[in-house]
GUMIKE-184799 format. One record per residue (C-alpha): x, y, z; residue in three letters. Coordinates in steps of 0.001 Angstrom, whole numbers, plus 500000, padded with zeros to 6 digits. Example, Ala and Ser with C-alpha at 12.3 -4.5 7.8 and 13.67 -1.06 7.14 Angstrom:
REM residues 2
512300495500507800ALA/513670498940507140SER/
END
This chain:
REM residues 429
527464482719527082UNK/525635485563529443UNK/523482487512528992UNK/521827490492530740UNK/518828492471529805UNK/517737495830531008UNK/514412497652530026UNK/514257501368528437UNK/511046503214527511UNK/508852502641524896UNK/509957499031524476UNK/513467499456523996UNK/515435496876525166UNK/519521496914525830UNK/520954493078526008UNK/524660493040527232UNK/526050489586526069UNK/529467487732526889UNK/530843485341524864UNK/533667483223526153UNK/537353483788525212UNK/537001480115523812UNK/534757481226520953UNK/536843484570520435UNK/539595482518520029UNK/537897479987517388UNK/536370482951515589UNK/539733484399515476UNK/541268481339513539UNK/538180481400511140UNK/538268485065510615UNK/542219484499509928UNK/541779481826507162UNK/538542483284505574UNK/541219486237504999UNK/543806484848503718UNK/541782483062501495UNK/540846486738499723UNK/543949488715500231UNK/547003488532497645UNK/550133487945500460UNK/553384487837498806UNK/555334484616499295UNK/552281482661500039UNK/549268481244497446UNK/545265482284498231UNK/544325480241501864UNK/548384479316502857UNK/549681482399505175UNK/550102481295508534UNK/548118483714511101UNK/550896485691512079UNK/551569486460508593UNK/547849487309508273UNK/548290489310511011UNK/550816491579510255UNK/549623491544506624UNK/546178493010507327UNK/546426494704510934UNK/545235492748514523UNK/541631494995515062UNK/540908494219510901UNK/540733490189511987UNK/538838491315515359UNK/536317492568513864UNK/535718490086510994UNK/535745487460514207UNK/533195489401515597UNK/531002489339512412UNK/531492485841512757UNK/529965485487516126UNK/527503488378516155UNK/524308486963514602UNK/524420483079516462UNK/525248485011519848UNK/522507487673519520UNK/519898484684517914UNK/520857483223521255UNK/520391485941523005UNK/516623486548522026UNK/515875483163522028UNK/517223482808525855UNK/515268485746526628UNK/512400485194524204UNK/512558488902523024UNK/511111489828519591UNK/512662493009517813UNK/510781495346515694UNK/513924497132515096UNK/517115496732513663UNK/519853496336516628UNK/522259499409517581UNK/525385497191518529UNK/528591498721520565UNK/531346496875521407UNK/532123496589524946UNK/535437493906524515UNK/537183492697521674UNK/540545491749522701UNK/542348488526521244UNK/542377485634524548UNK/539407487359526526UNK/535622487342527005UNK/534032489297523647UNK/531396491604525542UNK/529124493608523253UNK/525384495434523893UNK/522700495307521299UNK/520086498194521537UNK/516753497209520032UNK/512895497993520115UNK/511191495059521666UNK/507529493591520531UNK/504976494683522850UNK/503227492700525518UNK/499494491845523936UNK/496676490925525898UNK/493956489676524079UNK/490672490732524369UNK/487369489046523158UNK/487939487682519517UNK/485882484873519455UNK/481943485026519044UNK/482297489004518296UNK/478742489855517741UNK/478441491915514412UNK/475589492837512884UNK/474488491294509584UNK/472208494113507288UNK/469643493437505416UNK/470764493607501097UNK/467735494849499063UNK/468275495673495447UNK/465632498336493802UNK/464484498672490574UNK/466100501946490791UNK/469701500301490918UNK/468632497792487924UNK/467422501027485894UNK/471001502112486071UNK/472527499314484942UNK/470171499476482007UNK/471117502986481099UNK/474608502469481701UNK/474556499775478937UNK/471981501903476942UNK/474592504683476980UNK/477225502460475311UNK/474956501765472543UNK/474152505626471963UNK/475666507749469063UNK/476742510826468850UNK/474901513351466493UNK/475000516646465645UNK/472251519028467368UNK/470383520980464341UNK/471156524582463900UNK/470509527227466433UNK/470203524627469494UNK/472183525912472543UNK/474351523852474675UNK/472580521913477351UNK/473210519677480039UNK/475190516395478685UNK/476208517665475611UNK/479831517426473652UNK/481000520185472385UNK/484406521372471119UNK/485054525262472215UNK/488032527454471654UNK/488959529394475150UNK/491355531634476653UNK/491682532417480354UNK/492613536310481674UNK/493563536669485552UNK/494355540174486389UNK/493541541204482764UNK/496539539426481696UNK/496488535554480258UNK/498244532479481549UNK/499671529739480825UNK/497871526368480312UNK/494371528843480375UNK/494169528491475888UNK/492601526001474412UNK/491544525703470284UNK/489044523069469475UNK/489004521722472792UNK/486467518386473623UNK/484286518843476995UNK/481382516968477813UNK/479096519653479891UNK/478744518472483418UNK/481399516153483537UNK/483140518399485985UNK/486142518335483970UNK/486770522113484208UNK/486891524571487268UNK/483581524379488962UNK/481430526645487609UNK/482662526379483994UNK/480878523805482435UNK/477389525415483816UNK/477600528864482445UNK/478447527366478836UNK/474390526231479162UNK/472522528373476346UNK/475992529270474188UNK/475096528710470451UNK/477895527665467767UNK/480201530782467016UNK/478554532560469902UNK/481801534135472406UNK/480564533569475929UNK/482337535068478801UNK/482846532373482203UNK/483927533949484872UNK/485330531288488090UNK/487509531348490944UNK/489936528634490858UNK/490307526276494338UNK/492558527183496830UNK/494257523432496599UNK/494714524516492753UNK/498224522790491713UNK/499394525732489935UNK/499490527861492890UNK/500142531134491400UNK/496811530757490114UNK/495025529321493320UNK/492114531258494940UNK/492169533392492102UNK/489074534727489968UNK/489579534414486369UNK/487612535128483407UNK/487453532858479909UNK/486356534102476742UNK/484849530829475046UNK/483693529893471424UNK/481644526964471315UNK/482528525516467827UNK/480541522187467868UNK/477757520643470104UNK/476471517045469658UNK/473957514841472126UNK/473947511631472138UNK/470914509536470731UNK/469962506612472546UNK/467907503454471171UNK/464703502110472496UNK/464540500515475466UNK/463298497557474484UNK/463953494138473856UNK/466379494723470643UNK/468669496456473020UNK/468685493459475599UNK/469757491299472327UNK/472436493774471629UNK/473862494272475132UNK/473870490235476318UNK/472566486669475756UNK/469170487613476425UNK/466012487669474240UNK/464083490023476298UNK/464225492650478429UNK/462822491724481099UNK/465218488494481208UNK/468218491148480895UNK/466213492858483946UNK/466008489978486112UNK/469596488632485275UNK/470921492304486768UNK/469189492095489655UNK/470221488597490145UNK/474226489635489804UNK/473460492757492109UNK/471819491103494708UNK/474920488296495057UNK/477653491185494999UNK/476211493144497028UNK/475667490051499961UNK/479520489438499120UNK/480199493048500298UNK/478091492952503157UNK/479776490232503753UNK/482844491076503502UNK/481975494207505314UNK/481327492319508450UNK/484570489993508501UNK/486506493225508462UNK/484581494840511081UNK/485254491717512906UNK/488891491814512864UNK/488563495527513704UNK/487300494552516827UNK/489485491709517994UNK/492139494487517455UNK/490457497281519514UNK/490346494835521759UNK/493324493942522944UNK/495616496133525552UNK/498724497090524427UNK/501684500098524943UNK/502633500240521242UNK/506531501814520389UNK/506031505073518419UNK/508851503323516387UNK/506396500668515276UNK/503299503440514059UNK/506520505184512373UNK/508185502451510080UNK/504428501440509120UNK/503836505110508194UNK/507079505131505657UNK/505985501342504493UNK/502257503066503712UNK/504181506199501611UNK/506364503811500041UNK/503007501654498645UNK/501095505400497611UNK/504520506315495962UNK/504276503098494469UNK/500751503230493455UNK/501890506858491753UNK/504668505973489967UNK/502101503038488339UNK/499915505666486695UNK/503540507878485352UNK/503075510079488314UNK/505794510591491140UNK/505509511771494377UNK/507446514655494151UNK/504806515910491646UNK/501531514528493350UNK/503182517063496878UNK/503363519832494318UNK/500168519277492591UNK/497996518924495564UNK/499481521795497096UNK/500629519586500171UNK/504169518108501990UNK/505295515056502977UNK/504640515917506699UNK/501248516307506334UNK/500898513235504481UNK/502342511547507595UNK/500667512703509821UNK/497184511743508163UNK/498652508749507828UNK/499686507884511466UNK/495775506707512644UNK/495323504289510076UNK/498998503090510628UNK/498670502929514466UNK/495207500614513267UNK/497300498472510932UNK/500110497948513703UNK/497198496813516322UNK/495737494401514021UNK/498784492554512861UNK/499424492465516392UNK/496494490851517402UNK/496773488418514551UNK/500120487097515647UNK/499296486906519742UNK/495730484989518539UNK/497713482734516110UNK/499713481850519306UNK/496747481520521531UNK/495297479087519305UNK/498478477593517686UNK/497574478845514505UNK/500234477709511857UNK/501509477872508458UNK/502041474623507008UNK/503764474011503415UNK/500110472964501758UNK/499270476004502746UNK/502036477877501343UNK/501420475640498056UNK/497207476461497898UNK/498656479971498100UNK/501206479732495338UNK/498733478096493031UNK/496019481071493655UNK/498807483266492434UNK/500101481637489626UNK/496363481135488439UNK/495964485489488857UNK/498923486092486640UNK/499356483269484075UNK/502091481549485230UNK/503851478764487020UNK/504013478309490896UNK/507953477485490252UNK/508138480600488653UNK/506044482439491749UNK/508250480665493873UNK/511724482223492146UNK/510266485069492019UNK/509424485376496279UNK/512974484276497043UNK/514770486371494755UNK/513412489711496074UNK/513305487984499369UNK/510054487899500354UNK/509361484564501272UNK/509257485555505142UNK/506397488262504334UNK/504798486003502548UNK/504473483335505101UNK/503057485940507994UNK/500306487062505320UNK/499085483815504645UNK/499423482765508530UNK/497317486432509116UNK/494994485166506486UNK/494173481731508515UNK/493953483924511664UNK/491218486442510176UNK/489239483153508655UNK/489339481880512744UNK/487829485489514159UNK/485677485243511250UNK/484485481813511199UNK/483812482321515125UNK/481459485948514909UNK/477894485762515322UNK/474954488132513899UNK/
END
C-alpha cells in the first residue's frame, strides 16, 4: 500500500492511498459472496451464485463499491497509523480508481490534531488563600434554620404590608390603557421582596392595607420574553386581600434541640462553623487545582482548527439543550423567552469552547509526555464510584456505556482525570 500526504490550512490534511490490485481483487470475491448471501437469485439458494451470476444479477460498480467498503477502514487505519496522523474530523473520501484487476486509489480529506508544545505544567506556582469563617456566616446559617421553624400568622387589623411579608393580592395590568394577557391575577401569593414580580412591583405594595386598591406603575425589561410587552411602562391596579409575617422562635437553645443533635446553642454554633470552615478549604481547594490546569493549558503553543472550537460549541448547546429539556423546557422556548438566537448563543459560547479545546489538548500531549495511562483497575475504581452514585451494579454501568457507545469517552475522561491529579499533585503555593 502507498500512501501520500499533502498539508492544507488550518490542519486539514488530504492522504491519497493505493491499494494493490491484489487486495481489489480479494475484496472483490468477498464483496461477491457477502452478496449473494443477501440477495434472492433465481435458480440458486442464499450464498450459491457463482460471481458472474452475482454480477450480472446486481450490476459490476454495486460489488465495487461494497469491495471498497470492505477495504476502506483497514487501508485508511493504515494510513494514519503509517503517518501517525490523528483526525478531529470525520474523513471526506473520493474515489480516485475503482476498476476490477487494478490499483484501488482513493483520497481521504480530514482535519488533523494540532501540533502541541507543552509549556510549564509541572510545579505551577498557585496561590493558596487564606479560609476564615465569621460569625457573620454562622449567624446565617442560624437564621436560615430559624426561618424553617417560623410560622406564618396573620398581621392584626390595619397593619400595612411591609418588607417580607405574604400576602395574596388580586391585580390587573393596563399598557396603553388597554389590558393584557397574562397581566390578571385573583388571589395571587407573593412574598414582598422576593423579586418575583417586575422590579419595582413588590416595593410600591409597602404601606397597602387589606381591601385597599393600590396603583404600581413599572416598566417591564427590555429582555422581557413577551416582547410585545418589553420596554414598556405599565400600570397595575392591586388589592391586597391577605398579609401574614412570619413569627420566629427564640434563639435559644430549644431551637438548637429542634434543628439538630445538639443540646445547646452554642454546640449547634460551633458544629456550623466547623462544617463551613472544611467546605470552604475544599473549595479553595478545589479552586486552585482548576486554576492549575488552566495554566498548563495557557501554556502550551498551539494553531487550533476553527473546526475543533466549532464541534465543541454544538457539543456545549447540545448539553444546555439538554440541561433544558431536564427542567420541561426546550430550547426553542428558552431563544424565545430570553429574547435571544441561536447565533448569539454561539458566539458567547466560542471563548469558553476554544478554553475547553486547549485543555483537553494539553491533557492528552502531557499524558504522552509522561506516559500517563488508563489501565482496566482504573476503569473498574471508576465503574464502582458510579454504580455507588446511582444505586446500582457496575455490570449494569458497564451495559449501559457500551450500549450507547460510550466506552471510548469514557476511557479519555478518566485518563484526563489521572492527568489533572499529575499537574495537580505537582503545583506549589
Amino acid at each position: 500500500m502507498k500512501v501520500s500526504a499533502e498539508k492544507k490550512e488550518n490542519q486539514q490534511i488530504v492522504l491519497t492511498i493505493e491499494v494493490e490490485a491484489a487486495e481489489v481483487t480479494k475484496a472483490e470475491a468477498r464483496a461477491c459472496k457477502n452478496i449473494a448471501g443477501r440477495v434472492n437469485i433465481p435458480g440458486f439458494r442464499k450464498g450459491k451464485a457463482p460471481k458472474n451470476i452475482v454480477e450480472r444479477h446486481v450490476g459490476k460498480e454495486y460489488i465495487m463499491d461494497e469491495a471498497f467498503d470492505l477495504m476502506y477502514p483497514s487501508a485508511f487505519r493504515k494510513a494514519l497509523d503509517e503517518q501517525e496522523l490523528y483526525p478531529v474530523t470525520r474523513p471526506e473520501v473520493d474515489v480516485v480508481t475503482l476498476e476490477s484487476g487494478k490499483d484501488l486509489v482513493f483520497k481521504a480529506t480530514f482535519t488533523n490534531r494540532p501540533e502541541v508544545t507543552l509549556g510549564e505544567y509541572k510545579g505551577l506556582k498557585v496561590e493558596k488563600k487564606a479560609v476564615e469563617i465569621t460569625d457573620e456566616d454562622v449567624d446565617k446559617q442560624i437564621s436560615n434554620f430559624r426561618d424553617r421553624q417560623g410560622k406564618l400568622v396573620d398581621v392584626p387589623e390595619g397593619t400595612a404590608v411591609a418588607d417580607g411579608d405574604f400576602t395574596t393580592l388580586d391585580f390587573k395590568g393596563f399598557v396603553d390603557g388597554e389590558s393584557f394577557e397574562g397581566g390578571e391575577g385573583v388571589d395571587y401569593p407573593l412574598q414582598i421582596g422576593s423579586g418575583n414580580f417586575i422590579p419595582g412591583f413588590e416595593e410600591q405594595l409597602i404601606g397597602a392595607k387589606i381591601d385597599e386598591e393600590k396603583e404600581v406603575n413599572v416598566t417591564f425589561p427590555e429582555e422581557y420574553h413577551a416582547k410585545e410587552l418589553a420596554g414598556k411602562p405599565a400600570v397595575f391596579k392591586c388589592t391586597v386581600r391577605s398579609i401574614k409575617h412570619k413569627e420566629l422562635p427564640p434563639l435559644d437553645d430549644e431551637l438548637a434541640k429542634k434543628v439538630s443533635k445538639f443540646d445547646t446553642l452554642e454546640e449547634l454554633k460551633a458544629d456550623i462553623r466547623k462544617n463551613l470552615q472544611e467546605n470552604a478549604q475544599r473549595t479553595e481547594e478545589n479552586e486552585r487545582k482548576k486554576k492549575a490546569v488552566e495554566m498548563a493549558a495557557a501554556n502550551i503553543t498551539v494553531d487550533i482548527p476553527p473546526v475543533m472550537i466549532d464541534d465543541q460549541v454544538e457539543h456545549m448547546i447540545q448539553q444546555f439543550s439538554l440541561r433544558l429539556s431536564q427542567q420541561g423546557l426546550s430550547l426553542e422556548n428558552y431563544l424565545q423567552y430570553s429574547g435571544t438566537d441561536l447565533s448569539k448563543i454561539k458566539e458567547e459560547y466560542r471563548e469558553p469552547a476554544e478554553k475547553e479545546v486547549r485543555k483537553e489538548l494539553m491533557l492528552q500531549e502531557v499524558a504522552k509526555a509522561e506516559d500517563i495511562r488508563v489501565g482496566s483497575e482504573d476503569l473498574d475504581q471508576r465503574v464502582n464510584a458510579m454504580a455507588a452514585l446511582y444505586g446500582t451494579t457496575p455490570k449494569q454501568v458497564q451495559k449501559i456505556l457500551k450500549e450507547q457507545g460510550r466506552f471510548g469517552d469514557f476511557a479519555t475522561t478518566v485518563l484526563f482525570e489521572k492527568v489533572e491529579k499529575f499537574i495537580t499533585d505537582h503545583m506549589t503555593e
